[in-house]
C-alpha positions in Angstrom: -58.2 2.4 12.0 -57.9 -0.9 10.5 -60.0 -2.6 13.1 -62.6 -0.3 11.7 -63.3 -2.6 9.1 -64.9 -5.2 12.5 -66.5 -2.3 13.9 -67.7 0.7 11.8 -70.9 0.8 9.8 -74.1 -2.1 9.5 -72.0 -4.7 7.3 -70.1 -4.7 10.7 -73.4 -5.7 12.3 -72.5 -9.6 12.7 -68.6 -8.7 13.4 -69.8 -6.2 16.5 -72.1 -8.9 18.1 -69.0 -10.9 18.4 -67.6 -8.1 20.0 -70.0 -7.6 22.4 -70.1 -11.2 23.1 -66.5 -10.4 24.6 -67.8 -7.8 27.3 -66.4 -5.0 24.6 -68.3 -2.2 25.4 -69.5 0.8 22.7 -66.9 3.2 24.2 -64.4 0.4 23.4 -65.7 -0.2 20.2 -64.4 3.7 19.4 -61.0 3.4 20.7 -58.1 1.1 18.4 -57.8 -2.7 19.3 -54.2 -3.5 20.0 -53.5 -7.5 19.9 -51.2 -8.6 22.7 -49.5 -12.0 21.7 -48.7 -13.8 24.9 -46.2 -17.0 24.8 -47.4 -17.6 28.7 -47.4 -21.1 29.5 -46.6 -23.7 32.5 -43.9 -25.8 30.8 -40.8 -22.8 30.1 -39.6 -21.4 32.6 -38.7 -18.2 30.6 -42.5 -18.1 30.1 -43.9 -18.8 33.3 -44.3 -15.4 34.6 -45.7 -13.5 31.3 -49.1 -13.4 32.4 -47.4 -10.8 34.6 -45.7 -9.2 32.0 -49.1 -9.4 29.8 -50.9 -7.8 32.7 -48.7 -4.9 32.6 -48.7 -4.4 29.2 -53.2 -4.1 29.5 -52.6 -1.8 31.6 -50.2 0.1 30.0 -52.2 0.0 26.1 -55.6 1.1 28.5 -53.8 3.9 30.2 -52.7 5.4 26.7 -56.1 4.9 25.2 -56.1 1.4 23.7 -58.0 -1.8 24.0 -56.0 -4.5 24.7 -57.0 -8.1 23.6 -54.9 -11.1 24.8 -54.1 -14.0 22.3 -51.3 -16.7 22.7 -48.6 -18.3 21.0 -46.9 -21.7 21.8 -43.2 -22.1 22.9 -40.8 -24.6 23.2 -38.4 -25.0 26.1 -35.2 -26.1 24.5 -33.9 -27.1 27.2 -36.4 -29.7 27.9 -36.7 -30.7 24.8 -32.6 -30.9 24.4 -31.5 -34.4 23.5 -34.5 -36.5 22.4 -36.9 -36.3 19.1 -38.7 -33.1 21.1 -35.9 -31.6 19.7 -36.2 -31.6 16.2 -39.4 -29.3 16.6 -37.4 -26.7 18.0 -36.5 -24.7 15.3 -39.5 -25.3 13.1 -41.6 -24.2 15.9 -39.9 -20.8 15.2 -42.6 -21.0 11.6 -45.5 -22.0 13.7 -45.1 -19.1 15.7 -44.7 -16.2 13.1 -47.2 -18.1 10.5 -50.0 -18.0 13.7 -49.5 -15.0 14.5 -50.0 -13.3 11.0 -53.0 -15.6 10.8 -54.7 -13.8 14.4 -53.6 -10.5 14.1 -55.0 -10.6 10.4 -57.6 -12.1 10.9 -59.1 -10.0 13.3 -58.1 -6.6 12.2 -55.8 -5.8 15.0 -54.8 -1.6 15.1 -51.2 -2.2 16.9 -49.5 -5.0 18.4 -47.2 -6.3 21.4 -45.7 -9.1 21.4 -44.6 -10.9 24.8 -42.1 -13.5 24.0 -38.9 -14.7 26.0 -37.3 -18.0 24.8 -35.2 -19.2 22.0 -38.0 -19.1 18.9 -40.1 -16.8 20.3 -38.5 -13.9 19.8 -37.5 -14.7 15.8 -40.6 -16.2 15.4 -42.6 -12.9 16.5 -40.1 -10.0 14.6 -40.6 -12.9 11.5 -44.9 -12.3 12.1 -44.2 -8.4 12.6 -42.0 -8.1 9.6 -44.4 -9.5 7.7 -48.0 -7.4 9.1 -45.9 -4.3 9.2 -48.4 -2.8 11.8 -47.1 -0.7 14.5 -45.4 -3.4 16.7 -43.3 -3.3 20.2 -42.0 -6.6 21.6 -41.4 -6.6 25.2 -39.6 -9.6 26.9 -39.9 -11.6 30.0 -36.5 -11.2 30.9 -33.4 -13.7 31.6 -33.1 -15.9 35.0 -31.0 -15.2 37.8 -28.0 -17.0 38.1 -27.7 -20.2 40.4 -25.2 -20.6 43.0 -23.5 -23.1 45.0 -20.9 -21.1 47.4 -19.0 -18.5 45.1 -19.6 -19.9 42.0 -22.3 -19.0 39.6 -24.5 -21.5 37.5 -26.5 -21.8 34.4 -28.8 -24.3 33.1 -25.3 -25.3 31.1 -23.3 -26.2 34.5 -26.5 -28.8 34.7 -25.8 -30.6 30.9 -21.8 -30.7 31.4 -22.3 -32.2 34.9 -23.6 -35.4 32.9 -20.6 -35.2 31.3 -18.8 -34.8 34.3 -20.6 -37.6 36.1 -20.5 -40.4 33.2 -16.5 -39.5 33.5 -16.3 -40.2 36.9 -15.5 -36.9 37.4 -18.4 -35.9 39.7 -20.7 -38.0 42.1 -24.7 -38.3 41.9 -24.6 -36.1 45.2 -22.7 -33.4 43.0 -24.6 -34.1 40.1 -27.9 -33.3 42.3 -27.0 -30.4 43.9 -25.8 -28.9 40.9 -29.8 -29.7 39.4 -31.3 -28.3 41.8 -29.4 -24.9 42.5 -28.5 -23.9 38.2 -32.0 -22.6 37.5 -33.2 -20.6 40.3 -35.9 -18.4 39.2 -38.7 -18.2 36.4 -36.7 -16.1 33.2 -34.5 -17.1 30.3 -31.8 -19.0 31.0 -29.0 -16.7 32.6 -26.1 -16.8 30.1 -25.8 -14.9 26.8 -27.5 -18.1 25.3 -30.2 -18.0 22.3 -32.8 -16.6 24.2 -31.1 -13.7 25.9 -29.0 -13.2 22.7 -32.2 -12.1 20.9 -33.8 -10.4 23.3 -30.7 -8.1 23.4 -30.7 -8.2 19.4 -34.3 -7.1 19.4 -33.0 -4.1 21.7 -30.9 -3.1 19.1 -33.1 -3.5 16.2 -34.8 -0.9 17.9 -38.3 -3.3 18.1 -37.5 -3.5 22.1 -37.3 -0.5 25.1 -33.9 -0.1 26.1 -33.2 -2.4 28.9 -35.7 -5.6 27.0 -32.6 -7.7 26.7 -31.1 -7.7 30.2 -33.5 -6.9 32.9 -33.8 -10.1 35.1 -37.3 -11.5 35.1 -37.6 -11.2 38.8 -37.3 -7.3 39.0 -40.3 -5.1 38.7 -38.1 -2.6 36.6 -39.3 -5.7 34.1 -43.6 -5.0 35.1 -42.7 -1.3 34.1 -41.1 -1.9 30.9 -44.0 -3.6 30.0 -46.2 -0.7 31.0 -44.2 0.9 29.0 -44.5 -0.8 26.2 -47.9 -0.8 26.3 -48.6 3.1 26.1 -45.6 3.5 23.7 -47.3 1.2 21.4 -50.1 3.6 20.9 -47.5 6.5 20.4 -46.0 3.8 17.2 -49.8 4.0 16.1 -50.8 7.4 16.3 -47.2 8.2 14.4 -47.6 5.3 11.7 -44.3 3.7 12.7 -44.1 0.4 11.3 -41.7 -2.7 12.1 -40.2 -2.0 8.2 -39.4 1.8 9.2 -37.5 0.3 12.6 -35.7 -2.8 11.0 -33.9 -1.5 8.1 -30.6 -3.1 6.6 -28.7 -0.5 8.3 -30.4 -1.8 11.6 -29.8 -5.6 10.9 -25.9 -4.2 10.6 -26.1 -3.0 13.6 -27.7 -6.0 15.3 -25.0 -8.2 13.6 -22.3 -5.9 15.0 -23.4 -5.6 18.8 -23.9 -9.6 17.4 -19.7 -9.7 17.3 -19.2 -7.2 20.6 -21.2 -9.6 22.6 -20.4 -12.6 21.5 -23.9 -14.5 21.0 -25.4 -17.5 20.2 -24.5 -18.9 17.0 -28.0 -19.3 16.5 -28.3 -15.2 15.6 -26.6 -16.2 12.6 -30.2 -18.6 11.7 -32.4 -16.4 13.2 -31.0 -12.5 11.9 -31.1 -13.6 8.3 -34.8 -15.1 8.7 -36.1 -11.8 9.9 -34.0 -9.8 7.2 -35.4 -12.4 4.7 -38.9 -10.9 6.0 -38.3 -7.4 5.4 -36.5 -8.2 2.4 -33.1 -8.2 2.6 -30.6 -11.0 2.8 -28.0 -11.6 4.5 -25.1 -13.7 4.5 -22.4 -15.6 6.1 -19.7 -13.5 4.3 -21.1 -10.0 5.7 -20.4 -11.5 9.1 -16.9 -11.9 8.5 -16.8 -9.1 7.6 -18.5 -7.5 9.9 -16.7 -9.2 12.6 -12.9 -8.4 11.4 -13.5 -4.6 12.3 -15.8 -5.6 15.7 -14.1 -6.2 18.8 -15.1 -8.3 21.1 -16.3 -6.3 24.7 -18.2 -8.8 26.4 -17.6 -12.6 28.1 -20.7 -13.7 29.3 -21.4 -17.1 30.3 -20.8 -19.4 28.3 -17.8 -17.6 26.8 -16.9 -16.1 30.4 -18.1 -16.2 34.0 -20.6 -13.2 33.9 -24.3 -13.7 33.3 -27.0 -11.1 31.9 -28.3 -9.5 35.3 -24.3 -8.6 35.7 -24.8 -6.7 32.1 -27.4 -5.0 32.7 -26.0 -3.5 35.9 -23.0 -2.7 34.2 -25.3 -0.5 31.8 -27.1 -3.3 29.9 -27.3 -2.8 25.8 -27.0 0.9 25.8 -23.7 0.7 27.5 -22.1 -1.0 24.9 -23.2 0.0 21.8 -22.0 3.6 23.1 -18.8 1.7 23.1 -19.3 0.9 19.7 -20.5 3.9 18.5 -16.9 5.8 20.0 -15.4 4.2 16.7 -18.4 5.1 14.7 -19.0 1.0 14.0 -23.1 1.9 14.6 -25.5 3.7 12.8 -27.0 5.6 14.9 -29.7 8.0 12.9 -32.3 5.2 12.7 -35.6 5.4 13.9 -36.5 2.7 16.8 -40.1 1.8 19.0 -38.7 4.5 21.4 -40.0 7.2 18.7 -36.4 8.6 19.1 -33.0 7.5 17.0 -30.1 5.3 18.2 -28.4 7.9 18.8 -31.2 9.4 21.5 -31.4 6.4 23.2 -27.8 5.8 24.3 -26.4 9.8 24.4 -26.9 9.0 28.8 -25.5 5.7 28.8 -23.1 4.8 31.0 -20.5 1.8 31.7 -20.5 1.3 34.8 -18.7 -1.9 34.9 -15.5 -2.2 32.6 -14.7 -6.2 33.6 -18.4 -6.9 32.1 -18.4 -4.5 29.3 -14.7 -3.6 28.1 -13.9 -0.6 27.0 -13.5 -0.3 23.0 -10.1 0.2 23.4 -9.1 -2.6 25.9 -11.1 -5.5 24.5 -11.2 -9.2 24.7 -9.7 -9.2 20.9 -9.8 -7.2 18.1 -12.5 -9.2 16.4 -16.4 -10.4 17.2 -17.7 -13.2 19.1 -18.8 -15.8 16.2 -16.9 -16.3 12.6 -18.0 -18.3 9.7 -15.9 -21.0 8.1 -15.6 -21.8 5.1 -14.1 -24.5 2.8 -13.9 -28.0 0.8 -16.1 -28.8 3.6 -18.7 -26.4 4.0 -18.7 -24.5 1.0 -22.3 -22.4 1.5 -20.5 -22.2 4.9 -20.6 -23.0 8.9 -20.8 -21.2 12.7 -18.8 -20.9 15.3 -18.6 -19.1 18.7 -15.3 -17.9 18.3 -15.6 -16.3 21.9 -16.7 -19.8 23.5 -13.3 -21.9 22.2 -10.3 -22.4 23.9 -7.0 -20.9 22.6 -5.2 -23.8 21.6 -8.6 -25.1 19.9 -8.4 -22.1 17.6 -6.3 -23.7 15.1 -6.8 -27.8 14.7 -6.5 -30.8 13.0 -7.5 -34.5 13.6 -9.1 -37.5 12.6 -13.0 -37.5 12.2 -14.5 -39.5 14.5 -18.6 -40.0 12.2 -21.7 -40.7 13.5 -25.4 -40.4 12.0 -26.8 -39.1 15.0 -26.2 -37.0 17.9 -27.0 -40.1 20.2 -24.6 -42.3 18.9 -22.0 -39.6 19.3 -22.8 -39.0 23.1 -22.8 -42.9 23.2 -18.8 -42.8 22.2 -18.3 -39.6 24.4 -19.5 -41.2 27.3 -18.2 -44.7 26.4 -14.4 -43.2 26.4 -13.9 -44.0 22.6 -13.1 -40.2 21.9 -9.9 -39.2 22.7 -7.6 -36.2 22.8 -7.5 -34.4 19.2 -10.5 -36.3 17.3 -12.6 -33.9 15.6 -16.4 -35.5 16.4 -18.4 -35.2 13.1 -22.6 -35.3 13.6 -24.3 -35.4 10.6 -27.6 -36.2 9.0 -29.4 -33.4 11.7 -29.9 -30.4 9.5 -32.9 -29.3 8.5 -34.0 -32.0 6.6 -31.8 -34.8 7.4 -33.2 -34.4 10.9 -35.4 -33.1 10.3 -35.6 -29.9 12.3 -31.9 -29.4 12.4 -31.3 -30.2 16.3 -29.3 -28.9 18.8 -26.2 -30.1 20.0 -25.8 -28.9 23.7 -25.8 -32.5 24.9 -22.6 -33.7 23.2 -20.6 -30.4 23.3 -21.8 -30.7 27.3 -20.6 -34.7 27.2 -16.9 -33.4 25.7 -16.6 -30.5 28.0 -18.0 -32.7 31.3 -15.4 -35.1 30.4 -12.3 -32.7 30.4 -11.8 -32.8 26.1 -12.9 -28.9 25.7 -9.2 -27.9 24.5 -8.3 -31.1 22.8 -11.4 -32.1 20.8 -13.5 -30.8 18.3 -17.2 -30.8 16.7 -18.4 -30.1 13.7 -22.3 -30.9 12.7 -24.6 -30.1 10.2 -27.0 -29.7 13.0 -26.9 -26.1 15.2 -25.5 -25.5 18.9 -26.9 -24.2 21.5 -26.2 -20.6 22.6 -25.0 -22.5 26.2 -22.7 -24.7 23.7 -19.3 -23.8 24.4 -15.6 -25.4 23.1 -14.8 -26.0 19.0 -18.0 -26.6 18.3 -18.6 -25.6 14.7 -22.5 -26.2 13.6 -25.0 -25.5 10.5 -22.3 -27.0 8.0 -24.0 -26.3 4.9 -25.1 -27.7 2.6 -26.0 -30.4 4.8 -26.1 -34.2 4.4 -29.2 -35.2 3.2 -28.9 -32.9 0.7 -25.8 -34.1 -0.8 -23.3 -31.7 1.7 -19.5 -32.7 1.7 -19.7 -33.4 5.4 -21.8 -36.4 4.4 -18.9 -37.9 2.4 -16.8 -38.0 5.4 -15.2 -41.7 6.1 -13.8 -42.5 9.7 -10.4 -41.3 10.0 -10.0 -38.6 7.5 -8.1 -35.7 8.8 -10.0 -32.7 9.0 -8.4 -28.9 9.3 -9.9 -26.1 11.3 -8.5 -23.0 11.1 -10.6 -20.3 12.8 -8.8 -17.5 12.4 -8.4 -18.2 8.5 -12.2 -18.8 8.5 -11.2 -22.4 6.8 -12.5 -25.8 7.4 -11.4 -28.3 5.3 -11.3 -31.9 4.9 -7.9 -33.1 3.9 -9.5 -35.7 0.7 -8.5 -34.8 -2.9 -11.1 -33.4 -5.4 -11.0 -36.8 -6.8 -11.6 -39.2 -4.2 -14.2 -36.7 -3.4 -16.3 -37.6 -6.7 -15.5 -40.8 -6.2 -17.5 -40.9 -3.1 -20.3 -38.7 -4.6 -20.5 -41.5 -7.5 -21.5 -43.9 -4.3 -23.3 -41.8 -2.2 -27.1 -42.1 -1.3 -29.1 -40.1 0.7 -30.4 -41.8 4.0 -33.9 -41.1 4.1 -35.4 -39.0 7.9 -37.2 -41.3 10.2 -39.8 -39.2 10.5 -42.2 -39.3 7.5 -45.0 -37.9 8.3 -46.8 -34.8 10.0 -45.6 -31.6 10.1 -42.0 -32.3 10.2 -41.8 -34.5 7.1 -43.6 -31.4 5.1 -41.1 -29.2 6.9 -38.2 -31.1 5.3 -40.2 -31.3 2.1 -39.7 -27.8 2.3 -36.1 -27.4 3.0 -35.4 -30.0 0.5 -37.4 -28.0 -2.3 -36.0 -24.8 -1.4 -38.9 -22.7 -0.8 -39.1 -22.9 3.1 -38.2 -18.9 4.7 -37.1 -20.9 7.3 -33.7 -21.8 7.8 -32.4 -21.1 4.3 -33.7 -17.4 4.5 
């Protein structure tokens, strides 16, 4: 055992003190120490009830013949943290997580881990740490919110940010704007749509690092306390078998994630997060594969905020299983790979069943022939740039305006709410990547400010920032490269006409080559406000190239 090195033979001596200083007992002391990485705290609600969750798990590692030892890591809510500086550590707080982690369960010689994460950086952040340990790991979420309600209508935590929209239009009154608060986020869980969160907690299903049903079983259900029983005794069945993270996520594995990716339609922020825990196991992989990738996936599912269903509806309709056995009907899966079930892909969905085809189309009556998200590419964004495909109106899908430019993403919610954006603008955000931000923000709040104030089909928005997995409408984020580091979106002047041309995969900005260089010739980088503390390294980092972070 690798925790043998802590607790076998007198050198050991000062290490086993410590150990009994935590109540371990000698019979302990003989049995493998499994770390348990709880993201429990009082400030996200995805993350409120994992004490619960780690409770289970204990019992689950003891009842298989483990020792389990609790230690945390932090979490952002991005919700809360949505629209202000809290939200430039967001993303970066995805590094924190994985670089702790490696630091605790190295440090201390775990056997076996099991990670307990929920929310949007969690979940990278931890397959990030167990790509890199490559111990025998399981990650088990906390599982997604139940929907809100007011009368027959069901609510996310999005219906909340687009009713500011709604009510700085005059659209809505306070009285609206408060029921609407207090009736979107019901319940402890990640928030209920096929956002971030939920998004990679399904993705982490189909890695095959999470039990089937990890990525849809609400958070109030105690189908969710067994699963992480569960995964507690199943992670001493990875260790007693030597079945590694590396073994589970192999290339063939990130295809498939990127596939059931398109079939869902999920956050754009999969295409940040996949490639960062690729880049761990060392592969890379690109904007370009997910074009292609997408051109031969349909798309099955409309889940909030694409469509009016919400993850606990999925998951009765046969949750992740269910439709990667659509998938796999037109062989788009592989399905021999080994996953944290100790059986293949093709084991773990040869029973499932769709029990629902309005949630989870059949593969041959689909929402469209291709995925959820496409990248674009262009004079504009030449290393490319996301977009939830699924999420935009029709007659958004092809576009062209006049940019409307601002530096930051309040000065743009500024004009949205002021009425100085009108009916086919193209809003451009820039200088909110990673290092121009830094921390590369999200842009719920003025995607929420268009759609609130009824310019969702007429109005586009293109940043060099990232959108939420709520964000919904021609919102097209991570332009790359990005402003501060000399990105064509930076050159942008107010009134050029900018082309958008989904379906193509093109977005263009209608300057000659020429004025282009002109404007480089004149062009200076505006320097982030933030200078110091971990940030300001962080965009060190970016700007140097050898952050894993986003650039991965």
């Amino acid at each position: 055992m690798r925790s043998d090195k802590i607790k076998v033979g007198p050198q050991a001596a000062p290490h086993r003190s410590l150990l009994y200083a935590l109540g371990l007992t000698d019979e302990e002391l003989k049995k493998p120490l499994i770390g348990i990485v709880s993201s429990q705290n009082d400030i996200v609600p995805g993350h409120m009830n994992l004490d619960k969750i780690v409770d289970a798990v204990k019992q689950g590692v003891a009842l298989a013949g483990g020792v389990p030892i609790v230690f945390p890591a932090i979490a952002v809510c991005d919700g809360i943290a949505m629209g202000h500086e809290g939200m430039k550590y967001s993303l970066v707080s995805r590094e924190l997580i994985a670089d702790s982690t490696e630091a605790m369960a190295i440090a201390h010689a775990f056997d076996a881990l099991v990670m307990v994460p929920n929310c949007d950086k969690n979940v990278p952040g931890l397959l990030m740490a167990a790509a890199r340990l490559n111990i025998p790991t399981i990650l088990v979420s906390g599982g997604a919110m139940s929907a809100g309600i007011i009368g027959k209508k069901k609510l996310s935590l999005v219906s909340a940010f687009e009713g500011v929209g709604a009510y700085k239009a005059g659209k809505i009154d306070a009285k609206k704007l408060t029921e609407i608060e207090q009736k979107c986020c019901p319940s402890c869980g990640s928030c209920s749509g096929m956002f971030t969160a939920n998004s990679m907690n399904c993705l982490t299903e189909v890695l095959g690092m999470g039990l089937p049903g990890n990525g849809t079983i609400p958070a109030v259900q105690s189908a969710r306390i067994r699963l992480a029983k569960q995964a507690g005794m199943k992670v001493m069945e990875l260790l007693e078998k030597n079945i590694r993270p590396r073994d589970i996520m192999t290339y063939d594995a990130f295809l498939n994630a990127m596939t059931v990716d398109m079939a869902l339609g999920c956050s754009t922020n999969s295409m940040l997060h996949l490639p960062a825990i690729a880049h761990e196991c060392g592969y890379k992989l690109d904007m370009h594969l997910a074009n292609e990738i997408s051109e031969k996936t349909p798309n099955l599912c409309h889940l909030s905020p694409a469509g009016p269903h919400f993850i606990e509806e999925l998951n009765e309709a046969g949750g992740i299983p269910a439709v990667m056995k659509e998938l796999d009907k037109k062989g788009l899966l592989k399905t021999d790979l080994m996953t944290v079930t100790g059986k293949t892909v093709a084991e773990n969905i040869a029973d499932a069943e769709n029990k629902d085809e309005e949630i989870i189309r059949p593969i041959d009556k689909p929402y469209s022939e291709t995925g959820g998200i496409a990248a674009l590419f262009g004079n504009l964004a030449p290393e490319g740039s996301v977009v939830k495909r699924s999420a935009v109106a029709p007659e958004m899908l092809v576009h062209k305006g006049p940019a409307r430019v601002f530096d930051s993403e309040e000065e743009a919610i500024a004009a949205i709410w002021g009425g100085k954006i009108k009916d086919g603008d193209v809003v451009v955000i820039r200088y909110e990547g990673p290092k121009g931000g830094p921390g590369m923000r999200e842009m719920l709040s003025p995607t929420s400010a268009i759609m609130g104030a009824g310019l969702g089909s007429t109005v586009a928005l293109i940043t060099d920032g990232r959108f939420s997995g709520a964000s919904r409408g021609a919102a097209i984020g991570h332009v790359s490269p990005e402003a501060a580091l000399g990105g064509p979106i930076g050159l942008i002047e107010e009134g050029d006409i900018i082309s958008i041309n989904i379906p193509e995969h093109k977005l263009d900005l209608e300057v000659s080559n020429e004025v282009l260089k002109e404007r480089r010739k004149n062009w200076k980088p505006r320097q982030p406000k933030i200078t110091t503390g971990y940030l300001a390294r962080y965009a060190k980092l970016v700007s140097s190239g050898t952050s894993g972070a986003v650039l991965s």
